[in-house]
C-alpha positions in Angstrom: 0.0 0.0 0.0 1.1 3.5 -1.1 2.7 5.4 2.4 -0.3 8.3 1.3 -2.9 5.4 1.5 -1.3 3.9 4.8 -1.6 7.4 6.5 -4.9 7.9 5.4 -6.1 4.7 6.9 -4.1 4.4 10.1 -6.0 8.1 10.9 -8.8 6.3 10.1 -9.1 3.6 12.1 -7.4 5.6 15.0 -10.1 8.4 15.4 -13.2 6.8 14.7 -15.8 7.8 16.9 -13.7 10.4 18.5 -15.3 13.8 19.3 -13.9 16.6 20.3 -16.0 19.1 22.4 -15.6 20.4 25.5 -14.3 23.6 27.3 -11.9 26.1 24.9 -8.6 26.1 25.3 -8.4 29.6 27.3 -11.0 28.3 30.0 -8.6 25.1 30.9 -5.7 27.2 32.6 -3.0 29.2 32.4 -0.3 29.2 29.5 3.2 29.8 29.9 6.7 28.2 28.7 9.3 26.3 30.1 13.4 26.1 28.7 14.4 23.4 27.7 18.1 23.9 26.7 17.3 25.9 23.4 13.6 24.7 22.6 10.5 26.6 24.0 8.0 24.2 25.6 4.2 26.0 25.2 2.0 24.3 28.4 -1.4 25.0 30.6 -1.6 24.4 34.0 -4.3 24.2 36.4 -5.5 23.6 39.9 -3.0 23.3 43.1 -1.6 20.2 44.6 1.0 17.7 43.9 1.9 17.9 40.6 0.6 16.0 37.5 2.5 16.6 33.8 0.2 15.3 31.1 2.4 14.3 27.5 0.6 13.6 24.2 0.9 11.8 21.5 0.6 11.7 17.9 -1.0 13.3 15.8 -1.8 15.9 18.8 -1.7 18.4 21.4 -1.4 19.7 24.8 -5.2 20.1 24.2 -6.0 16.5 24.1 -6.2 16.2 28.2 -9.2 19.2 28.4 -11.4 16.2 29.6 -9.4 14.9 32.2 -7.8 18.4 33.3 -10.8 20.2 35.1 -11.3 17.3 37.0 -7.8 16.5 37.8 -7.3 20.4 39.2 -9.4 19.9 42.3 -6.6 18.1 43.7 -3.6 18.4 41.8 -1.4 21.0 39.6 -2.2 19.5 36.2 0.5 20.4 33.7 -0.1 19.8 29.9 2.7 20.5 27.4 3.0 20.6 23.6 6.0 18.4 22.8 8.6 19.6 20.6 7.6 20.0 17.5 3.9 20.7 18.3 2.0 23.9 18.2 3.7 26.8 20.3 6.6 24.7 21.1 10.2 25.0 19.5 10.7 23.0 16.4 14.2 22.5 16.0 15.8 20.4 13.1 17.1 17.1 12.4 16.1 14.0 13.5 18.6 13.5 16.7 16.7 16.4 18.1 13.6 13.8 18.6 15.3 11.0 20.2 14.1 10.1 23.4 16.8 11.2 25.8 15.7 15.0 23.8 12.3 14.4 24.9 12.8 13.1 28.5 14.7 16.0 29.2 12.4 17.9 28.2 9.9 16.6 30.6 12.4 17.2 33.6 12.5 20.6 32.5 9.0 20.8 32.9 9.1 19.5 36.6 12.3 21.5 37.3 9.9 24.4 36.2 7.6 24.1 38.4 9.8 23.4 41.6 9.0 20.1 42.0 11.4 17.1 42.9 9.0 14.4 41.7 5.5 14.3 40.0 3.2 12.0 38.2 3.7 11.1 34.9 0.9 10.7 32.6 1.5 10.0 29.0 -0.4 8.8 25.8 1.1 7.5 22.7 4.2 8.6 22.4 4.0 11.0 25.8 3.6 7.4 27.1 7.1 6.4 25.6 8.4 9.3 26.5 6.8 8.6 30.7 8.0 5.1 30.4 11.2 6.0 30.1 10.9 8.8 32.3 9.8 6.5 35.0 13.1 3.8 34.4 15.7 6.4 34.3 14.5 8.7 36.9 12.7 6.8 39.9 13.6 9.0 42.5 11.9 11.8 40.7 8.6 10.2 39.7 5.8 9.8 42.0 3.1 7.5 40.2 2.9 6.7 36.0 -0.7 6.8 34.4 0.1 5.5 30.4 -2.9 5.6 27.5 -2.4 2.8 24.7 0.9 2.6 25.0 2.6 -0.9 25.7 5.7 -1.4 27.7 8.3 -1.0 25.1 9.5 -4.6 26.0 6.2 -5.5 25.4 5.8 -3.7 21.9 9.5 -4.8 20.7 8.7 -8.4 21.7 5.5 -8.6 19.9 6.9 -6.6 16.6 9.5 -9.4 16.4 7.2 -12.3 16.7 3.7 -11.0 15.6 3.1 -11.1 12.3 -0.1 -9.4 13.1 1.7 -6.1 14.8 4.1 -5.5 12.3 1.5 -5.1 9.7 -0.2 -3.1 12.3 2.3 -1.0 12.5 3.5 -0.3 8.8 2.6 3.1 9.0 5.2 3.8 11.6 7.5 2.8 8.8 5.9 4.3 6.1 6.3 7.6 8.9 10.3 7.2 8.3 10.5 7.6 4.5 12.1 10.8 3.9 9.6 12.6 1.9 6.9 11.6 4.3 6.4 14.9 5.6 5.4 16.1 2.1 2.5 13.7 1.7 0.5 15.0 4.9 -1.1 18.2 5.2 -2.7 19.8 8.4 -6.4 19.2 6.9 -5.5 15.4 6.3 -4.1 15.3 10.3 -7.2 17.0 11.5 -9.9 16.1 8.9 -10.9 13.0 11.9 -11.3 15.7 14.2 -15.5 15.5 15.1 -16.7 19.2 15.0 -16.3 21.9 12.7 -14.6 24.7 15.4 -13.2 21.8 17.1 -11.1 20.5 13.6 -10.3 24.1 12.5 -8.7 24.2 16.1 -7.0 21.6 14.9 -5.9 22.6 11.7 -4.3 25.8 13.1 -2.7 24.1 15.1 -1.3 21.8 12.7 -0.2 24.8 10.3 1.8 26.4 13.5 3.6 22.5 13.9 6.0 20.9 12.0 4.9 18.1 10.3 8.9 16.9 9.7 9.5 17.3 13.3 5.8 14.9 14.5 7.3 12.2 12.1 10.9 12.4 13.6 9.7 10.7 16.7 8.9 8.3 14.5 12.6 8.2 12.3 14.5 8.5 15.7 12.7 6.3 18.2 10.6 3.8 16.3 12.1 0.3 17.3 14.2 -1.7 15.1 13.3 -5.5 15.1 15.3 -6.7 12.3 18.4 -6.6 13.7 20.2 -10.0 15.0 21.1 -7.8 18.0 19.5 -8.9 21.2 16.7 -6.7 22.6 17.7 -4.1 25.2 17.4 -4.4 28.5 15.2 -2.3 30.6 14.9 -1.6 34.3 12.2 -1.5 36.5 9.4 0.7 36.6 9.4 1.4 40.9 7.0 3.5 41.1 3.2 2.1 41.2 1.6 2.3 37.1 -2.2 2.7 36.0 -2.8 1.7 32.4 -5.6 2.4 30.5 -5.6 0.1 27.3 -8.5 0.5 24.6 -8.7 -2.5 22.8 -10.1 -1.1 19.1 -6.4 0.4 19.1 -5.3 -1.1 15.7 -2.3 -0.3 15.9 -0.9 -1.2 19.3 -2.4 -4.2 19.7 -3.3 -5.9 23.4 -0.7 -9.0 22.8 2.0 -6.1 23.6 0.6 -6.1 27.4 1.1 -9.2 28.4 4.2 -9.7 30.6 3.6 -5.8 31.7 3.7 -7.4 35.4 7.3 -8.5 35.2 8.8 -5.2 34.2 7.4 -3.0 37.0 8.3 -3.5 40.8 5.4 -2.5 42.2 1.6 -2.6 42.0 0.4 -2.6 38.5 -3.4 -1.5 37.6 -4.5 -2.6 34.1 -7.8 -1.3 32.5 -8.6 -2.4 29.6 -12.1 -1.0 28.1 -13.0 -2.7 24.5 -15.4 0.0 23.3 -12.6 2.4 23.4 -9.8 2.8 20.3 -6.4 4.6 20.5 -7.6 8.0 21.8 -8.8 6.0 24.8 -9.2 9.9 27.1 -11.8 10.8 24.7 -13.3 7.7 23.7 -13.7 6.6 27.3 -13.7 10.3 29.1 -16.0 9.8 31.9 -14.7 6.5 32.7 -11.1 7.0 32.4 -11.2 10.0 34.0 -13.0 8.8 37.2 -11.0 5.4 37.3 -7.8 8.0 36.9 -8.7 10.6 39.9 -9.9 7.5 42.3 -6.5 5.5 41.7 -4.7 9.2 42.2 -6.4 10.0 45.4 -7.2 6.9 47.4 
């Protein structure tokens, strides 16, 4: 299938049934912009309390938590940032400039921001990459880890090397690493899922102030590489307690990746999985995941 065709699809099946309505972006918080090195980080924050940083995905933005951050702000300072590349952040070039160690410390530039030793990590997609790998290299600074259909990356590299299924799942992430990729999306084809006329022209703004080069060099720098005869990495432990949320339409991170999730975390590991819900599981599942998420924070 052409990579035009695969992207079209994969958006698809990703979005369907998602809706975007809610509060506007100005009602949610208070914007502002944390240094990291020499990129700009755009974020909202909210509420008072021990602090909560909210990362999303692809193809997204800081805007993607509105559901979850009224309700979070009773009891909590709720952080949501654009991640480089995205909307008001910096958009610096090159590929290296995504890799993950770029995009974790960017997250601890975000907690150093805000005065805070430790925090809870929330991520979705690849903010969940990015908060899994927050969680294993910094424990001392990371208080409890929420993730949204995103797999333990031991999980995701063993099942891309022996599911057939997953890696045709996920030939879009390769067809996201040609190098004239970029050129084949526009910021109406990234939004056009979007459910809502003012809610997708939101979206297609915001997609005209990002880089399109820079959302597909998470994928270029990060994606994982299963066909070499090297052994898999080694990761530590997750010590800090982890909620997952898990919708099991998700087509393209499929459940098989969460089995064994229990022997890579050294704590107490929560696993809902809700089979109504697809990829976007915070909208798809909002009330839901929302209330399961505040209860699990607070009891």
């Amino acid at each position: 299938m052409p990579a035009r065709a695969i992207v079209i699809v994969l958006l698809i099946v990703l979005t369907s049934g998602v809706c975007f309505g809610g509060l506007y972006a100005e009602e949610l918080g208070t914007h502002g912009y944390v240094d990291s090195g020499d990129v700009k980080l755009h974020y909202v924050t909210a509420g008072k309390g021990p602090l909560v940083v909210m990362i999303h995905g692809f193809p997204d933005f800081w805007y993607t938590w509105r559901n979850q951050m009224p309700t979070l702000a009773k009891n909590f300072q709720v952080v949501a940032y654009d991640q480089r590349g995205y909307n008001k952040s910096g958009q610096p070039k090159g590929v290296d400039n995504y890799k993950t160690e770029k995009l974790v410390a960017d997250l601890i530039a975000v907690v150093d921001h805000f005065k805070q030793e430790k925090a809870i990590i929330v991520g979705h997609d690849w903010g969940g990459m990015v908060a899994w790998t927050f969680a294993m290299m910094h424990p001392e600074r990371t208080n409890r880890l929420i993730i949204l259909n995103l797999p333990h990356p031991q999980g995701l590299m063993r099942e891309l090397a022996n599911n057939p299924k997953q890696r045709q799942a996920s030939a879009y992430a390769r067809a996201f690493q040609e190098p004239d990729a970029a050129e084949k999306l526009t910021p109406e084809m990234l939004a056009f899922w979007v459910k809502g006329a003012e809610a997708r022209q939101k979206y297609v703004e915001m997609f005209r102030r990002s880089s399109i080069e820079g959302m597909l060099n998470y994928y270029k720098a990060n994606y994982p590489d299963v066909s070499s005869d090297d052994p898999a990495p080694e990761f530590p432990k997750v010590q800090c307690s982890v909620l997952m949320f898990h919708g099991l339409k998700d087509t393209a991170l499929l459940p098989g990746a969460l089995n064994g999730t229990w022997n890579w975390v050294a704590k107490d590991l929560t696993l809902i999985t809700i089979p109504h819900a697809g990829h976007f599981v915070q909208h798809d599942a909002k009330e839901l995941g929302t209330k399961k998420m505040v209860g699990w924070l607070v009891d």
